[in-house]
GUZA-750840 format. One record per residue (C-alpha): x, y, z. Coordinates in Angstrom, 1 decimal. Layout:
+--------+--------+--------+
!      u !      v !      w !
+--------+--------+--------+
!      X !      Y !      Z !
...
+--------+--------+--------+
END
This chain:
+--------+--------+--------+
!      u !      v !      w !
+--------+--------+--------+
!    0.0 !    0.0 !    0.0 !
!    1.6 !    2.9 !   -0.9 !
!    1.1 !    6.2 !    1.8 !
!    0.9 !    9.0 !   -1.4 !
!   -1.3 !    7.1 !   -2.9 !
!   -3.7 !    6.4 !    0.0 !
!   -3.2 !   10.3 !    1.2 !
!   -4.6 !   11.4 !   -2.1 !
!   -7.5 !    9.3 !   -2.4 !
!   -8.6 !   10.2 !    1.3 !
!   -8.2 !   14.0 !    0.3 !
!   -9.6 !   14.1 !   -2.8 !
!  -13.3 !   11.7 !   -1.3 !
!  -13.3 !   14.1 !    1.7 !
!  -14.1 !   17.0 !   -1.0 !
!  -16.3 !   15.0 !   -3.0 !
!  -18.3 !   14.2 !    0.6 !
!  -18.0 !   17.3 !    1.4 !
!  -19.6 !   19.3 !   -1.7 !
!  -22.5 !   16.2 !   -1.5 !
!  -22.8 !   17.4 !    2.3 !
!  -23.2 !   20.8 !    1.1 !
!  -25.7 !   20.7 !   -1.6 !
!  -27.4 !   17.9 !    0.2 !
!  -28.7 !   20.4 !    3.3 !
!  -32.6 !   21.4 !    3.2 !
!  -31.9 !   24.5 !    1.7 !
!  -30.3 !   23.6 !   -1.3 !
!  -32.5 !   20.6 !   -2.0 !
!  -35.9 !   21.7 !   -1.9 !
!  -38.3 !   19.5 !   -4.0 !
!  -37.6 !   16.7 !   -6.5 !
!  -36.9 !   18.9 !   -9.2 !
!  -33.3 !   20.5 !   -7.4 !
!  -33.1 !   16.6 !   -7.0 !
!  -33.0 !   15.2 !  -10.2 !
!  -32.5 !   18.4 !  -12.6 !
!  -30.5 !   21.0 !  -10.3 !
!  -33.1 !   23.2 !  -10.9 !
!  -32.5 !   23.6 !  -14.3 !
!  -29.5 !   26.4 !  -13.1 !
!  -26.2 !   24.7 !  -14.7 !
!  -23.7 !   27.2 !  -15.9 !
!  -21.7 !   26.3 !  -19.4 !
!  -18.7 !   24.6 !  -18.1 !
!  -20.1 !   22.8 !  -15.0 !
!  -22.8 !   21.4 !  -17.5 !
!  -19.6 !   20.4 !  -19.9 !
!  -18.1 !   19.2 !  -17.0 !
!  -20.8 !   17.0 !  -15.9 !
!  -21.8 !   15.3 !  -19.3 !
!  -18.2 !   14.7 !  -19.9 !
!  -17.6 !   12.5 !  -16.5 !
!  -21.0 !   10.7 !  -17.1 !
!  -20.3 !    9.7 !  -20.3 !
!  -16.2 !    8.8 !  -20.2 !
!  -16.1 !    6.4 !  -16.5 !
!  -15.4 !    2.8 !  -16.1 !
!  -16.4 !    2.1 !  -19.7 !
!  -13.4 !    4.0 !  -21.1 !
!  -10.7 !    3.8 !  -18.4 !
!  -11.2 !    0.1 !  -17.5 !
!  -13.4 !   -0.7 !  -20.8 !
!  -12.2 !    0.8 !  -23.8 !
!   -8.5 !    0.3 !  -22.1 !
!   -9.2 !   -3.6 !  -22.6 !
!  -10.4 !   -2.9 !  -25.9 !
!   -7.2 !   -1.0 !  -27.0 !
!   -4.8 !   -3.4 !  -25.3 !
!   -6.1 !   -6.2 !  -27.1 !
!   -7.3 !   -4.8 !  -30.5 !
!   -4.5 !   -2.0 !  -31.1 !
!   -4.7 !    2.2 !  -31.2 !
!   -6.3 !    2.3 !  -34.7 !
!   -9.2 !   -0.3 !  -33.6 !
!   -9.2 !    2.4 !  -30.6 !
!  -10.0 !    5.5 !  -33.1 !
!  -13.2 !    3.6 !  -34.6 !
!  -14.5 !    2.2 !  -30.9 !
!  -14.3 !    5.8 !  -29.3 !
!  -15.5 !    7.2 !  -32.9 !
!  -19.1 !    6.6 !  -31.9 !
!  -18.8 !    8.9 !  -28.6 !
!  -17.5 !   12.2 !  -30.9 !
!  -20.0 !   11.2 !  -33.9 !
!  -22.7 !   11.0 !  -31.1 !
!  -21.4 !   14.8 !  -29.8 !
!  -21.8 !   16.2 !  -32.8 !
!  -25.4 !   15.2 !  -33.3 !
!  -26.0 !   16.2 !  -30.0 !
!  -24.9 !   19.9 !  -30.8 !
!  -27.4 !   20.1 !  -32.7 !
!  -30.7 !   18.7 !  -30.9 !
!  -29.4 !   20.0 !  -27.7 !
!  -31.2 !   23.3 !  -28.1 !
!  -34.5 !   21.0 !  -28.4 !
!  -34.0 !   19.0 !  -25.8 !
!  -33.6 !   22.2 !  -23.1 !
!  -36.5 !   23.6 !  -24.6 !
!  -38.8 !   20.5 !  -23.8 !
!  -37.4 !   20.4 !  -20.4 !
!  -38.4 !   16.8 !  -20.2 !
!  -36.9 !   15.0 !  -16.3 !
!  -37.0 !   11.5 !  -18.3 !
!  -36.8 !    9.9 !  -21.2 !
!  -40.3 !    8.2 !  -20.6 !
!  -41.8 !   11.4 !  -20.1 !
!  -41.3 !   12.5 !  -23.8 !
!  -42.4 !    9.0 !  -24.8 !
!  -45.8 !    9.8 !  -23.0 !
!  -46.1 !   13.4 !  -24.6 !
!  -45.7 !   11.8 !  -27.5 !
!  -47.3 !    8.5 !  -27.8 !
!  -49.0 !    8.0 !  -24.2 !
!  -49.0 !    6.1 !  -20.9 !
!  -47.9 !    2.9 !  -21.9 !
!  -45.3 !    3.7 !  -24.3 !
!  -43.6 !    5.7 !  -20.8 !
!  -44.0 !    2.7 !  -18.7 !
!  -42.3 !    0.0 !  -21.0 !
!  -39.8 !    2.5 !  -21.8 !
!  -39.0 !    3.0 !  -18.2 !
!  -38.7 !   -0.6 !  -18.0 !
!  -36.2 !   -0.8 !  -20.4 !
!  -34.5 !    2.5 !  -19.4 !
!  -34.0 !    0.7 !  -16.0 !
!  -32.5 !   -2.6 !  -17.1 !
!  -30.0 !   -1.0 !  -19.2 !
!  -28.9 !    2.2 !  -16.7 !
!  -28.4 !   -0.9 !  -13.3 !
!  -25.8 !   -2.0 !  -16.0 !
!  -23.9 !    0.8 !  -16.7 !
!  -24.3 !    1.4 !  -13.2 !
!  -23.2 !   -1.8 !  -11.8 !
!  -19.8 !   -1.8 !  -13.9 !
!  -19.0 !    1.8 !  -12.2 !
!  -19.2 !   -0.9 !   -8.5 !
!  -16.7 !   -2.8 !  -10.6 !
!  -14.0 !   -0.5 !  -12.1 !
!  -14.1 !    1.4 !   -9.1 !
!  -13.5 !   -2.1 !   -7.1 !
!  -10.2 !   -1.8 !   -9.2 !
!   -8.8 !    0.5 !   -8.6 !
!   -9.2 !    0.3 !   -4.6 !
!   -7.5 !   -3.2 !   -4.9 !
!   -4.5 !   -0.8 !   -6.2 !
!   -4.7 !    1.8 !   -3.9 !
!   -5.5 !   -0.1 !   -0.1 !
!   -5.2 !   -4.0 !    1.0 !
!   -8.3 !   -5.0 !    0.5 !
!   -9.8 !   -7.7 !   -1.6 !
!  -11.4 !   -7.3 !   -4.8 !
!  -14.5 !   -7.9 !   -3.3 !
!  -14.3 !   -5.7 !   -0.5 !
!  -13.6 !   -2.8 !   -2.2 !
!  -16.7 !   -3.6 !   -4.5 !
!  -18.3 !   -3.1 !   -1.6 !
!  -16.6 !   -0.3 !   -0.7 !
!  -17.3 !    1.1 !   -3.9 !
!  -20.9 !    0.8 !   -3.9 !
!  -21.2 !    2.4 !   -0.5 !
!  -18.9 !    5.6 !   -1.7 !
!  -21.3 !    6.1 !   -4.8 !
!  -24.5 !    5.3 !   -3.4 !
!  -24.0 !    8.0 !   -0.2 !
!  -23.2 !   10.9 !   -3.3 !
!  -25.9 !   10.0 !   -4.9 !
!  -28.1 !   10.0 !   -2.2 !
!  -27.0 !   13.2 !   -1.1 !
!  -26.9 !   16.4 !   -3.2 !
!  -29.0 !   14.8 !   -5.9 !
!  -28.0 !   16.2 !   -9.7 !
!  -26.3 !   19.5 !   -8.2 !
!  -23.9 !   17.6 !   -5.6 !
!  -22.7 !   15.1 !   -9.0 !
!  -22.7 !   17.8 !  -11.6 !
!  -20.2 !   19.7 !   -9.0 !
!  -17.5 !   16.7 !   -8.3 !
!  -18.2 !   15.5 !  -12.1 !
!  -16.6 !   18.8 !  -12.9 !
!  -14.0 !   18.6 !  -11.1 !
!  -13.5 !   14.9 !  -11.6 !
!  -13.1 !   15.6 !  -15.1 !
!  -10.8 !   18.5 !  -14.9 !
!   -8.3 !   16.3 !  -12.9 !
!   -8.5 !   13.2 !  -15.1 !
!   -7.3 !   15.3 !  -17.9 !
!   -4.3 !   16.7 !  -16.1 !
!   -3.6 !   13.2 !  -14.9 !
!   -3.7 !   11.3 !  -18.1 !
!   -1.8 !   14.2 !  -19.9 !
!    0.8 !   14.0 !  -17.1 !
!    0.9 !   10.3 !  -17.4 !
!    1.0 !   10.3 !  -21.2 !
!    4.4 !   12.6 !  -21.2 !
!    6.1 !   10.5 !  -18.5 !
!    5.4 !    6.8 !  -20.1 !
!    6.2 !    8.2 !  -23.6 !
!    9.4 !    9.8 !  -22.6 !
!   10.7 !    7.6 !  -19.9 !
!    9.4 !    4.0 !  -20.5 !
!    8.5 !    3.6 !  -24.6 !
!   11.5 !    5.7 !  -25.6 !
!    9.4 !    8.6 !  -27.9 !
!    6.5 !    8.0 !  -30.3 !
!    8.9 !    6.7 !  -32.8 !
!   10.2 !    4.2 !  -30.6 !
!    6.3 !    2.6 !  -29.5 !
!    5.5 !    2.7 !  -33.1 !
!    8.0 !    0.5 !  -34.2 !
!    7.7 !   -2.1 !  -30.7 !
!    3.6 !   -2.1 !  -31.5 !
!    2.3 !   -5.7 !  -32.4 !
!    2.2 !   -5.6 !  -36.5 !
!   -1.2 !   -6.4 !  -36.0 !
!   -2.3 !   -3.6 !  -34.5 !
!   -1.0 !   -1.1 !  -37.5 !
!   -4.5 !   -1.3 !  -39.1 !
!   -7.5 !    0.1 !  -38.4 !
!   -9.4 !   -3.2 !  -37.9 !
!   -6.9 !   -4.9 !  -35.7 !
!   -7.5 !   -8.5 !  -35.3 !
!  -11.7 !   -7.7 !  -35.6 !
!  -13.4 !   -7.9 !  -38.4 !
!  -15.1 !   -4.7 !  -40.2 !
!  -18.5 !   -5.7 !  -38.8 !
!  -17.0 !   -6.8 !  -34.8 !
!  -15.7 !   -3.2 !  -34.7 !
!  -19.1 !   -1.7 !  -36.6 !
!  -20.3 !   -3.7 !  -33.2 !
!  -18.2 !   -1.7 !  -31.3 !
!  -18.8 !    2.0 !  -32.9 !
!  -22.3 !    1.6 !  -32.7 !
!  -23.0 !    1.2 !  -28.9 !
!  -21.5 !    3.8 !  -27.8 !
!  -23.2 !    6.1 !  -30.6 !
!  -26.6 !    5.2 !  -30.1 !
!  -25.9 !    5.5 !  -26.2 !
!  -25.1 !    8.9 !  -26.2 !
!  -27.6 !   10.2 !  -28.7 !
!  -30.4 !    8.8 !  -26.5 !
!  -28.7 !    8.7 !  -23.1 !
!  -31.1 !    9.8 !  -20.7 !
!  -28.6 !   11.1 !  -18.6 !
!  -27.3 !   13.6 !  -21.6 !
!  -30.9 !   14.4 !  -21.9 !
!  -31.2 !   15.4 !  -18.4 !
!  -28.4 !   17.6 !  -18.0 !
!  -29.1 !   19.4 !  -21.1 !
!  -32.5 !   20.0 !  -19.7 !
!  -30.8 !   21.3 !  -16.3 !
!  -28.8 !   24.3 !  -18.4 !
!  -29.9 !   27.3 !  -17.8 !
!  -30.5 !   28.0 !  -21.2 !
!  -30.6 !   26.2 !  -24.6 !
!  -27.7 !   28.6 !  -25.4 !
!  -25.8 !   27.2 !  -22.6 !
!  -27.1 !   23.9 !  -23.5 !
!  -25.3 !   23.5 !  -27.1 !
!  -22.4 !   25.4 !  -26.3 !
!  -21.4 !   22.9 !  -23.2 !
!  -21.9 !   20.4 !  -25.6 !
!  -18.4 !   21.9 !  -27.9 !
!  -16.8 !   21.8 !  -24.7 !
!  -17.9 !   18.5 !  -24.0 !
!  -16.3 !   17.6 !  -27.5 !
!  -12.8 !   18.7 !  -26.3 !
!  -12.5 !   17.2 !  -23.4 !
!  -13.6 !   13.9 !  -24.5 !
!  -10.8 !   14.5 !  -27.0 !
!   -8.0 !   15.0 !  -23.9 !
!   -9.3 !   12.1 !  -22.7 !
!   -9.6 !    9.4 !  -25.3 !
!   -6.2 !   10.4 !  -27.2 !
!   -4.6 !    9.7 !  -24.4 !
!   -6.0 !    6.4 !  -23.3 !
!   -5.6 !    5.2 !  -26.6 !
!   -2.3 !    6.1 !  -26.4 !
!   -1.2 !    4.4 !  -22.8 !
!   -3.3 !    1.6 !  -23.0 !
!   -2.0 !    0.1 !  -26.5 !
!    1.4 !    1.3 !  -24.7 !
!    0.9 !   -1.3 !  -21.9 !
!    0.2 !   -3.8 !  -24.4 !
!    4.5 !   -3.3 !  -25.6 !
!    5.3 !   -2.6 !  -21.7 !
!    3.1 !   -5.2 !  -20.2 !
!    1.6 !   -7.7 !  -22.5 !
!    0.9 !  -10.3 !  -19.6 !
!   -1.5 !   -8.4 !  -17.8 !
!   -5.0 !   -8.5 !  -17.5 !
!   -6.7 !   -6.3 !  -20.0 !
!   -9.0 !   -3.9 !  -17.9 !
!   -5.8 !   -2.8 !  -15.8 !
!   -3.8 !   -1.5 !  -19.0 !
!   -4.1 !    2.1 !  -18.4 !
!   -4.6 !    2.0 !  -14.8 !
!   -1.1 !   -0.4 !  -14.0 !
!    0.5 !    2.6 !  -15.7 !
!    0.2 !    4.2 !  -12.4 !
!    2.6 !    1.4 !  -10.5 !
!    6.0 !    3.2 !   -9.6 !
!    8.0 !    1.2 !  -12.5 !
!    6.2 !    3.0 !  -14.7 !
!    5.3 !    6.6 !  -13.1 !
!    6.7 !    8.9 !  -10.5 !
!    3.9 !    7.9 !   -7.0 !
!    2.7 !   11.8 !   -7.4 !
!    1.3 !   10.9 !  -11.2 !
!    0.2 !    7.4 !  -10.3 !
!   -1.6 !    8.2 !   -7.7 !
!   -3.8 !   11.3 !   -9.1 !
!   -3.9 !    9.2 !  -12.3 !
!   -5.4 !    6.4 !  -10.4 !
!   -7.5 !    8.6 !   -7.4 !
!   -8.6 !   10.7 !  -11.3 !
!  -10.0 !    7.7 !  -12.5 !
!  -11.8 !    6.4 !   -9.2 !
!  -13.0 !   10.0 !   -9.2 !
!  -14.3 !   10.0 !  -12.7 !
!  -16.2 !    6.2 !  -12.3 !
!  -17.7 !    7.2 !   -8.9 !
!  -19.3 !   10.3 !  -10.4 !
!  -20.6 !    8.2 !  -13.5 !
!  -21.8 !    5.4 !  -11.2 !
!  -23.7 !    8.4 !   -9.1 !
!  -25.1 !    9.5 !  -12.1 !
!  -26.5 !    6.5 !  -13.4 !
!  -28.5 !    6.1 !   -9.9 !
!  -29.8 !    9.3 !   -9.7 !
!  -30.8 !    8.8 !  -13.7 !
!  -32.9 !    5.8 !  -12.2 !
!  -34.3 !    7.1 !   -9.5 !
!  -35.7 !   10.0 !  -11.4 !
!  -37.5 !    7.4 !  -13.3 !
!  -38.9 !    5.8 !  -10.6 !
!  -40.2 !    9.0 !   -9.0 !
!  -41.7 !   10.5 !  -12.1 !
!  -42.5 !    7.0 !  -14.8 !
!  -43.7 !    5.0 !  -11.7 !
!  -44.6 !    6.3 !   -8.2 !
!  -45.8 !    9.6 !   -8.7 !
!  -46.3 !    8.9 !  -12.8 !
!  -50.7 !   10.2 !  -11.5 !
!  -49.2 !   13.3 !   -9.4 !
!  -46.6 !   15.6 !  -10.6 !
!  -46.8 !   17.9 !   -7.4 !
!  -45.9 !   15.4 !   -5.4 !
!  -43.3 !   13.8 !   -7.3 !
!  -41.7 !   17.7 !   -6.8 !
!  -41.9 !   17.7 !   -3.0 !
!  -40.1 !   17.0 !   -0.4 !
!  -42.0 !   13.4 !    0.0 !
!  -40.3 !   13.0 !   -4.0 !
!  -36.8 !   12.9 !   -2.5 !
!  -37.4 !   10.8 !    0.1 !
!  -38.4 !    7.9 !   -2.7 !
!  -35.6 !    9.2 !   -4.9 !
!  -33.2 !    8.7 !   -2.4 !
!  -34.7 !    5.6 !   -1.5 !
!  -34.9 !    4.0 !   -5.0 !
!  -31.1 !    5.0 !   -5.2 !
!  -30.7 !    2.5 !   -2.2 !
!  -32.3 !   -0.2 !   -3.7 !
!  -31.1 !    0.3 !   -7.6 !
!  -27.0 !    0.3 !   -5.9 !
!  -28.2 !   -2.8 !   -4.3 !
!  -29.6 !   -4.5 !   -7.7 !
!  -26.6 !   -3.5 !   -9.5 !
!  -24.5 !   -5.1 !   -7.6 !
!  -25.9 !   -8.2 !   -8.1 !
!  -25.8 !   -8.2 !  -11.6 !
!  -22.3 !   -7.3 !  -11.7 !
!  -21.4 !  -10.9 !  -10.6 !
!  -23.1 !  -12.3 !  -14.0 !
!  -20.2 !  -10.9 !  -16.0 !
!  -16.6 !  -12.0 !  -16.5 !
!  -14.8 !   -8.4 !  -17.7 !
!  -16.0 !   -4.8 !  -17.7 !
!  -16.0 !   -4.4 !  -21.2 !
!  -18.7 !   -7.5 !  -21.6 !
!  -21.6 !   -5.7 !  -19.3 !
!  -20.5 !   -1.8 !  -21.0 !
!  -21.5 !   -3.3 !  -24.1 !
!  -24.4 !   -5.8 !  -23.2 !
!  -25.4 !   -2.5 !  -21.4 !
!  -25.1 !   -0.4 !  -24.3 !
!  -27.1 !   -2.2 !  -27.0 !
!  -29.7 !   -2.7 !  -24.6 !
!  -30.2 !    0.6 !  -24.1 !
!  -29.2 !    1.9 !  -27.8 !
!  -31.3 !   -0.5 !  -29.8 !
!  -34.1 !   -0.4 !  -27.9 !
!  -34.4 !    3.0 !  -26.9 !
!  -32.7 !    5.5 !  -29.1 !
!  -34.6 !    4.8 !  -32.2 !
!  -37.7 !    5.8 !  -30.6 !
!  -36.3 !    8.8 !  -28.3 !
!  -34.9 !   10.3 !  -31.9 !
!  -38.2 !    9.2 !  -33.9 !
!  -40.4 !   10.9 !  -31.1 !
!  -38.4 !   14.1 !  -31.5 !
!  -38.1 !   14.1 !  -35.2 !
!  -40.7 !   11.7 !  -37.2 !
!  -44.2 !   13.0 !  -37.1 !
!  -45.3 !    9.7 !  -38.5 !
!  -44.5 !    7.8 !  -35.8 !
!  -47.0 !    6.1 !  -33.7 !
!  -47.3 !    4.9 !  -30.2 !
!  -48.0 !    0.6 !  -31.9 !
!  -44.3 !    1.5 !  -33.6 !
!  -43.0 !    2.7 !  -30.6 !
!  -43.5 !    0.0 !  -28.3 !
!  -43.0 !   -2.9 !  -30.8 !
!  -39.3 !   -1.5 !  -31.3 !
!  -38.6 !   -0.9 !  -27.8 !
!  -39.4 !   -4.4 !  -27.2 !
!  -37.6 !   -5.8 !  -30.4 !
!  -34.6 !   -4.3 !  -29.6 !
!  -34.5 !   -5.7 !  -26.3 !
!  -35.8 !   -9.2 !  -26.6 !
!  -32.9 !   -9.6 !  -29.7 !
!  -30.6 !   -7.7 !  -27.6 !
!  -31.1 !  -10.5 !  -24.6 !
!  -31.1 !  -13.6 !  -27.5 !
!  -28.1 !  -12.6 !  -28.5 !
!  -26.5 !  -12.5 !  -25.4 !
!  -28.0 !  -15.9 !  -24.1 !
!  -26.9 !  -17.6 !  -27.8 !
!  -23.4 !  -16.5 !  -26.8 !
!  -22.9 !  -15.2 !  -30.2 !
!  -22.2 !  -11.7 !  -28.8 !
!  -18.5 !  -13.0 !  -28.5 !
!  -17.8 !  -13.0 !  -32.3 !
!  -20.5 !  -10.2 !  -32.7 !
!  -22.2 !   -8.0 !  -30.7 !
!  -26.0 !   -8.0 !  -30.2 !
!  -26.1 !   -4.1 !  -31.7 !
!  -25.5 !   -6.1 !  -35.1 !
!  -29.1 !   -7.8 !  -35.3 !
!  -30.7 !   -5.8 !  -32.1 !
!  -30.7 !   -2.3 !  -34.0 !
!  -31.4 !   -3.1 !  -37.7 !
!  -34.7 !   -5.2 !  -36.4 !
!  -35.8 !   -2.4 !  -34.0 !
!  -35.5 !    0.1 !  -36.7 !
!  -37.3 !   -2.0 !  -39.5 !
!  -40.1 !   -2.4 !  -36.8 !
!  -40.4 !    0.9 !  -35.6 !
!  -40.9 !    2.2 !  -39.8 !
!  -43.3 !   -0.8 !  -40.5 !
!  -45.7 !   -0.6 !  -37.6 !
!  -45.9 !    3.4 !  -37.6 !
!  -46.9 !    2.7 !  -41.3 !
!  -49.2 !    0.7 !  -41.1 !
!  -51.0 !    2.8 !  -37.6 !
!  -52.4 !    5.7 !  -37.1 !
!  -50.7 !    8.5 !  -35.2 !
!  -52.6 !    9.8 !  -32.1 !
!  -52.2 !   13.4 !  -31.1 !
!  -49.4 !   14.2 !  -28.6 !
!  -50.8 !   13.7 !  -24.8 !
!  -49.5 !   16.8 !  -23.5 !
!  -47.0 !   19.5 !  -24.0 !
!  -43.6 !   19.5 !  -22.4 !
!  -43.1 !   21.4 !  -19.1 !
!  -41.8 !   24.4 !  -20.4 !
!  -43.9 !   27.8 !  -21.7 !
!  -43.5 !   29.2 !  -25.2 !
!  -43.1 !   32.4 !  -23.5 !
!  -40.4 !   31.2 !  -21.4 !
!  -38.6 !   29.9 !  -24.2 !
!  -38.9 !   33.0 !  -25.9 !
!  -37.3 !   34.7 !  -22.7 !
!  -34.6 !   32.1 !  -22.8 !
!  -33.7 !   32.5 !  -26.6 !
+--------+--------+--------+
END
């Protein structure tokens, strides 16, 4: 156990309890709305901030490291592709998506196609976000194996306790605060990392380009163009209809301030891929032995980096998955607030009596996921089981409800539950090892989705979405 290391991470979760403390006190949190949108009062960069360390956490530090490792830097480019192709769609809905101010996902599904449609959707929204969440338990878990003596399962545990408490605290205001600063500091530490390993340990760019596996000198790798098409896709469709990106955008304080967090959400995910591409397919020339997930984070061991680097490198990357894993929860326990419990009574679901069950669902969501994380063998398996899940069978209709008139509510729901009933085949075939469910699970969701609105009848939208015209006059 190394003493910098441990005096980091003790600092550095004292001021992530500490701001949860703060914004958790009665003032701050006033009704279910502070809770799960932080009162829709996000400045630019805390907004950027906060949608850049929910959407880069154990699934890119842990995830898309084993990825790398094993499939090469180029392979890298195309698997990470689908995050920065799914920012620059989000630029430009992002002004839409403040201006409807929906809390959930399901709640645009019922605007637009009506009770039912929200509460299968919720469903789904549920069984995908306990997986993200419950691989957050996980990579977290890692990393406290690196840092203290305990067991992999203990610090699971550990884990689990540290991101359920934030979550329960401050609600959205408390994680979009440490998510900022989680993400400032896991740029400075991979940057820092990246100069070190290149210059001390590879020998200069020149030098790992010439000690990489042949293999990995094409874009492919060792995949084929439709395993890493398997790959991009995920991740894409993820972020396009992430409920969690929908929320935050909703909680700017403007849909100026909306899209232009979204550019700066672009560059930072840029700071932070390049260089995890970089160390990880490093690791695979420095240590080609090791497990997989730990090929950024073994960087931080003091053969390879100074103990100041390697221990913010590693306390920056706990900090970044234990702000994703709080976000996930408090994703879900917004939808059991508003698309379950109070789904009949809006006022209440904004009281006081709404946090209570938010916080509350929170408990019992950390509890679930970390059940299901003992059903998968690596990280990277339950991020993309995760991912399709939720991208197959819910982006198609989150995109159709905010762009194709002709859509109806019959189209809606048979997708939603196409995409998820090939997305769980798949998995249970075992196929998803030579190609992942996103492969069948999107293209049948999709087809489904067209055929049934076309042969339906639209009904007229249910209601209108929670904000005004005239405020969003004022806020244009």
């Amino acid at each position: 156990m190394n003493l910098t290391f441990v005096i980091v991470l003790i600092a550095y979760v004292a001021i992530m309890i500490a701001i949860a403390a703060w914004f958790g006190r009665a003032s701050a949190m006033k009704d279910g709305e502070d809770f799960v949108l932080a009162g829709k009062s996000l400045p630019t960069w805390v907004l950027a901030g906060t949608l850049l360390a929910t959407f880069v956490g154990s699934g890119s530090i842990i995830g898309g490291a084993n990825f790398i490792f094993s499939n090469g830097p180029l392979a890298g480019i195309l698997f990470f592709g689908g995050t920065f192709c799914g920012i620059i769609v989000l630029y430009f809905i992002a002004p839409k998506v403040r201006r409807n101010g929906f809390r959930t996902v399901p709640e645009l599904f019922e605007s637009k196609f009506g009770r039912p449609v929200r509460v299968s959707g919720t469903i789904v929204v549920l069984v995908a976000f306990i997986g993200i969440t419950a691989y957050q338990f996980t990579g977290a878990g890692y990393i406290l194996t690196l840092i203290t003596p305990l067991s992999t399962t203990q610090a699971t545990i550990v884990a689990t306790v540290l991101i359920t408490f934030l979550s329960l605290s401050g609600g959205l205001k408390s994680v979009a605060w440490t998510d900022f600063l989680s993400a400032v500091l896991i740029v400075i530490a991979l940057l820092g990392a990246l100069v070190w390993v290149f210059l001390n340990d590879l020998g200069g760019f020149g030098s790992y380009v010439e000690r990489l596996d042949p293999a990995f000198k094409s874009f492919t790798g060792v995949l084929t163009p439709w395993q890493i098409l398997g790959y991009f896709l995920p991740l894409f469709l993820l972020i396009l209809g992430d409920q969690n990106m929908h929320q935050r955008l909703a909680s700017a304080r403007s849909p100026k301030v909306a899209r232009n967090a979204t550019i700066l959400f672009f560059i930072g995910a840029a700071l932070i891929v390049a260089p995890i591409i970089l160390l990880a397919s490093g690791s695979s020339i420095l240590m080609p032995a090791i497990n997989p997930d730990m090929a950024v984070l073994a960087l931080a061991e003091g053969q390879f980096t100074p103990a100041g680097i390697g221990a913010v490198l590693l306390v920056a990357a706990l900090a970044l998955i234990i702000t994703t894993g709080s976000s996930y929860l408090l994703t879900c326990s917004g939808n059991v607030v508003y698309d379950l419990v109070f789904i009949n009574d809006k006022e209440r679901g904004n009281s006081k009596k709404g946090v209570l069950v938010g916080r509350a669902s929170v408990l019992a969501i950390a509890i679930l996921g970390f059940i299901m994380v003992q059903f998968f063998e690596s990280v990277l398996a339950l991020q993309m089981y995760a991912y399709t899940m939720y991208g197959a069978a819910i982006t198609p209709t989150v995109l159709a409800a905010l762009f194709w008139k002709r859509v109806t509510a019959a189209g809606a729901l048979s997708s939603m539950v196409t995409g998820g009933v090939v997305t769980v085949l798949w998995e249970v075939s075992g196929r998803s090892e030579d190609i992942n469910s996103v492969i069948p699970a999107l293209p049948a969701a999709i087809a489904v989705l067209i055929v049934v609105s076309l042969l339906t009848k639209p009904a007229a939208a249910r209601r209108k979405s929670p904000e005004t015209d005239s405020r969003v006059v004022r806020e244009l």
